[in-house]
C-alpha positions as CSV (number, residue, x, y, z in Angstrom):
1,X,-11.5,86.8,57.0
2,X,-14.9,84.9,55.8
3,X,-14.9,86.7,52.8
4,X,-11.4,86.3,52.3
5,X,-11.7,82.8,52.2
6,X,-14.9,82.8,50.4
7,X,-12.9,84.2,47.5
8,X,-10.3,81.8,47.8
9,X,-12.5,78.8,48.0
10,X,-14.2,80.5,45.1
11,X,-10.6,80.9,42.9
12,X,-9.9,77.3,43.4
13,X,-13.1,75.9,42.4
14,X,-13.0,77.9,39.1
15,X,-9.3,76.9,38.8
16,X,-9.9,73.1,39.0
17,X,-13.2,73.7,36.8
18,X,-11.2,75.2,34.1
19,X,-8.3,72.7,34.6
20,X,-10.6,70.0,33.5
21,X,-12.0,71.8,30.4
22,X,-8.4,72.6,29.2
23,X,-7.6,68.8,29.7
24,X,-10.4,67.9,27.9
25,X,-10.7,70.5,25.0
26,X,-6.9,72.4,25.2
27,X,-6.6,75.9,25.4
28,X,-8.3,76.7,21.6
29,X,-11.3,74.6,22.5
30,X,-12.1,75.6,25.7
31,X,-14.1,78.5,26.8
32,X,-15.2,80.6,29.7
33,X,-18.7,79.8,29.6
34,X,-18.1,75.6,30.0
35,X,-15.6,76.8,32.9
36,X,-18.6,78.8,34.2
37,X,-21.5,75.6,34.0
38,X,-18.6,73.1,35.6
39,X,-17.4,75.1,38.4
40,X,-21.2,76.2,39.6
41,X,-20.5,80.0,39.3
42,X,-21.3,83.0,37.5
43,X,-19.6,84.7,34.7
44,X,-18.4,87.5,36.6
45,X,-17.0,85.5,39.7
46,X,-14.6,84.3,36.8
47,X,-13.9,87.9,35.6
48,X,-13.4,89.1,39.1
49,X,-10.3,86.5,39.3
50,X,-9.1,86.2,36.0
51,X,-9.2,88.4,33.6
52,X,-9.2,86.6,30.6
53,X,-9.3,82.8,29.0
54,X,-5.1,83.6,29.1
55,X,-4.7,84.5,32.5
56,X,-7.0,81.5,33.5
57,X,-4.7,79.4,31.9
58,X,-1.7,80.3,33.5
59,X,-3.4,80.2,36.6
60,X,-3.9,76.6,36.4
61,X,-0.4,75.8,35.3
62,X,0.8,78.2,38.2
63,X,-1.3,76.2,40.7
64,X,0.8,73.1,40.5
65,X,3.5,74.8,42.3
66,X,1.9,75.9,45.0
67,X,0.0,72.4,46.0
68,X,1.4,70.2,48.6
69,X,3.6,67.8,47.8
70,X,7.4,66.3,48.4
71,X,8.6,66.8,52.3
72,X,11.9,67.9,52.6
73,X,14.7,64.9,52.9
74,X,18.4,64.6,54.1
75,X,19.5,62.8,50.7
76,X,18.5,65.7,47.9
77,X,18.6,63.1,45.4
78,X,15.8,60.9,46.8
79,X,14.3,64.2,46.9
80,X,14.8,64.7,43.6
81,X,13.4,60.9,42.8
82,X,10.3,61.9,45.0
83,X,9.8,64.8,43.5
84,X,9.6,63.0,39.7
85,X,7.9,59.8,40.9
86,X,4.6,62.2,43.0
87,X,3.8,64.0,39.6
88,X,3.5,60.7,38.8
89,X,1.3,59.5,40.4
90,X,-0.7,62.6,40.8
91,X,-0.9,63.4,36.9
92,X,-3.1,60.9,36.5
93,X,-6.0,61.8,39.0
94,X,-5.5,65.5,39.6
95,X,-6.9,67.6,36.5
96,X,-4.4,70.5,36.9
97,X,-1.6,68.8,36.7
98,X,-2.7,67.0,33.8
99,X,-4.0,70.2,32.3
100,X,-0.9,71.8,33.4
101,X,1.0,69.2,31.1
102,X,-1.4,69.8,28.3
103,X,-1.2,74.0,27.9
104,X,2.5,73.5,28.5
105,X,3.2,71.4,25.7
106,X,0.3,72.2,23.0
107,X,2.4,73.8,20.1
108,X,-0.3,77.2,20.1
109,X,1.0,77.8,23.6
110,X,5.0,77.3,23.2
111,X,5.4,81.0,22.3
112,X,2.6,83.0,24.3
113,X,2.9,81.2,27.9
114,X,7.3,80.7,27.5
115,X,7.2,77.0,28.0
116,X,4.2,76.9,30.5
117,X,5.4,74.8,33.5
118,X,8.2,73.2,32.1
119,X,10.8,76.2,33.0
120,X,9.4,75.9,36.4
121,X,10.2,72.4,36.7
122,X,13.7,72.7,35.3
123,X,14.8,75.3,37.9
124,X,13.1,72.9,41.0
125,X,15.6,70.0,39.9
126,X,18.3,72.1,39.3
127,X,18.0,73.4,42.3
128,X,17.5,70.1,44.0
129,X,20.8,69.1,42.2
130,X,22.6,71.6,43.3
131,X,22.4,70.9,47.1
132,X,22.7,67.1,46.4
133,X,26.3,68.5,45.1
134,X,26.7,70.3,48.0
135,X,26.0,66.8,50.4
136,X,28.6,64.9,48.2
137,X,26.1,63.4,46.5
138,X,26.3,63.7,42.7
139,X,29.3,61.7,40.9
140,X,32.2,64.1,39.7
141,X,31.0,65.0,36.0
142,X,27.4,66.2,37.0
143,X,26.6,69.9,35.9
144,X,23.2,70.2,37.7
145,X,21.9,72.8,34.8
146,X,22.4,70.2,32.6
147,X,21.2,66.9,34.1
148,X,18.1,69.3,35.4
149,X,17.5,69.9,32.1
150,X,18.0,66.3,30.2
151,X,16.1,64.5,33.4
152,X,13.0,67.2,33.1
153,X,12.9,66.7,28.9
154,X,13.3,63.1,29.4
155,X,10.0,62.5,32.0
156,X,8.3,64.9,29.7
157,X,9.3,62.2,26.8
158,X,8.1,59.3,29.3
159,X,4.8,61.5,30.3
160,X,3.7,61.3,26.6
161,X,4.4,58.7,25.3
162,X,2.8,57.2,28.6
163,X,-0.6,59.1,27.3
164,X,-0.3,58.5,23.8
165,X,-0.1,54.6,24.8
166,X,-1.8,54.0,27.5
167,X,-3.4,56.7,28.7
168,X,-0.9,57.5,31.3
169,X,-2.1,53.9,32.7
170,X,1.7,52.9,33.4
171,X,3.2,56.5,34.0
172,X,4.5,55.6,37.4
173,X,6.1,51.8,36.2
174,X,7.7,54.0,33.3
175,X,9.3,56.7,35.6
176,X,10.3,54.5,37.8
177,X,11.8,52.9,35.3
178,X,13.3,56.1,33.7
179,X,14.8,56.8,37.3
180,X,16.3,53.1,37.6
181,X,18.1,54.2,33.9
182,X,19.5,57.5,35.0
183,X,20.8,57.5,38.6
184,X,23.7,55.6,37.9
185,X,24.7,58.3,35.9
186,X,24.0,61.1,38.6
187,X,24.6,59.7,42.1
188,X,27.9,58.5,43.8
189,X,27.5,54.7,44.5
190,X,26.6,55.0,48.2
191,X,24.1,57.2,47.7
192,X,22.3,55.2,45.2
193,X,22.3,51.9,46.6
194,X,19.8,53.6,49.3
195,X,18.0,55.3,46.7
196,X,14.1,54.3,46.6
197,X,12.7,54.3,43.3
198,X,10.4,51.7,42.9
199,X,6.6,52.3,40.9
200,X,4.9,53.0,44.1
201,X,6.9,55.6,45.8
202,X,4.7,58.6,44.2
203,X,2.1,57.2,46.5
204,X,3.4,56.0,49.4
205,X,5.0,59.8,50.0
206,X,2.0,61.0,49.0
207,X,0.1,58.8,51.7
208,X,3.1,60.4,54.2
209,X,2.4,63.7,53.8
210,X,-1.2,63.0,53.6
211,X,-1.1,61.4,57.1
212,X,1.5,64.4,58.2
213,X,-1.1,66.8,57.1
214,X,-4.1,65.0,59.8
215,X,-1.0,65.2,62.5
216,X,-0.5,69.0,61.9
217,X,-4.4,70.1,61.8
218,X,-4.7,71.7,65.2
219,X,-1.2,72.7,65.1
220,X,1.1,74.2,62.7
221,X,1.9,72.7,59.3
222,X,5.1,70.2,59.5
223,X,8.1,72.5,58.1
224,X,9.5,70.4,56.0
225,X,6.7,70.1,53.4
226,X,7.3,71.6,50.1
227,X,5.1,72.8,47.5
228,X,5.8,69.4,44.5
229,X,7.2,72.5,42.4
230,X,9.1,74.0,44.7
231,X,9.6,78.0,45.6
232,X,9.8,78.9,42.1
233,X,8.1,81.2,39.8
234,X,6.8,80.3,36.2
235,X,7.1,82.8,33.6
């Protein structure tokens, strides 16, 4: 069990190591060797986990899904709002999202990695949509599929133009604001007028599950956390 965590320990550090050299450089820039002198490890601790420069890459766009993130709510569309408005927030200070974001959208990646993380993301919201339907929740023209789809292209728009700009300085006022725009279009009037999307609810439910986290430790995890991406798999 020691070792076993060892290695994990060991993955991690070489996945947020590389995370910040694809940010930095993108995937044609970067190289084993700088992932090697940031993450403090030898050459072959990376080989033992990844294979190659490629596989290291998708590792870091597959992490996102598996990090803690958005608890589990009653109304699937404030979900959904969570859900947008944590990436957020956590784009901005956690190198493999950011990174994530980068490999999935650099055009020399489009056709090797299928669309990175952004299939991924589509198939959470859907999915999120789809129970929303189920609670009475969307209006009666709503084809999940299809708002999943417009709502995950349009806060990829908002995501770059947000770093081209301002360096993703604002992300979270323009989401917010991107949110405030669409809703009306998705959610029967009862359900949004309780809807919480203001600029700082990435990090106030990040500061909840952060403080369910310290309740849990000693105990077991609370059940309604969810990874931010979701049980999904990315191609």
């Amino acid at each position: 069990m020691v070792r076993q965590e060892r290695a994990l320990r060991t993955r991690r550090l070489i996945l947020e190591a590389a995370a910040s050299v694809f940010d930095e450089f993108g995937y044609e820039g970067a190289t084993i060797g700088e992932v090697v002198a940031r993450a403090g490890v030898t050459r072959g601790a990376v080989y033992f986990h990844f294979a190659s420069k490629r596989d290291l890459a998708l590792g870091v766009v597959e992490e996102q899904f598996v990090q803690d993130g958005v608890p589990e709510r009653a109304c699937k569309l404030q979900e959904f709002v969570d859900t947008g408005m944590v990436v957020a927030h956590l784009m901005p200070r956690d190198p493999l999202l950011s990174a994530g974001a980068r490999l999935s959208l650099g055009q020399d990646m489009l056709d090797d990695f299928g669309g990175g993380a952004i299939p991924g993301w589509i198939r959470r919201s859907e999915a999120l949509l789809v129970a929303a339907g189920e609670r009475g929740e969307l209006l009666p023209h709503v084809v999940p599929a299809d708002t999943a789809w417009l709502v995950t292209a349009a806060w990829t728009g908002v995501q770059i133009q947000s770093q081209k700009l301002t360096g993703r300085a604002d992300l979270e006022r323009r989401v917010a604001s991107l949110f405030r725009h669409l809703m009306p279009s998705v959610a029967v009037p009862g359900v949004l007028g309780s809807l919480q999307m203001g600029p700082d609810r990435g990090a106030r439910v990040v500061a909840e599950v952060a403080a369910a986290g310290v309740a849990a430790q000693g105990g077991d995890v609370e059940a309604g956390a969810q990874p931010v991406g979701g049980e999904v798999g990315v191609a």
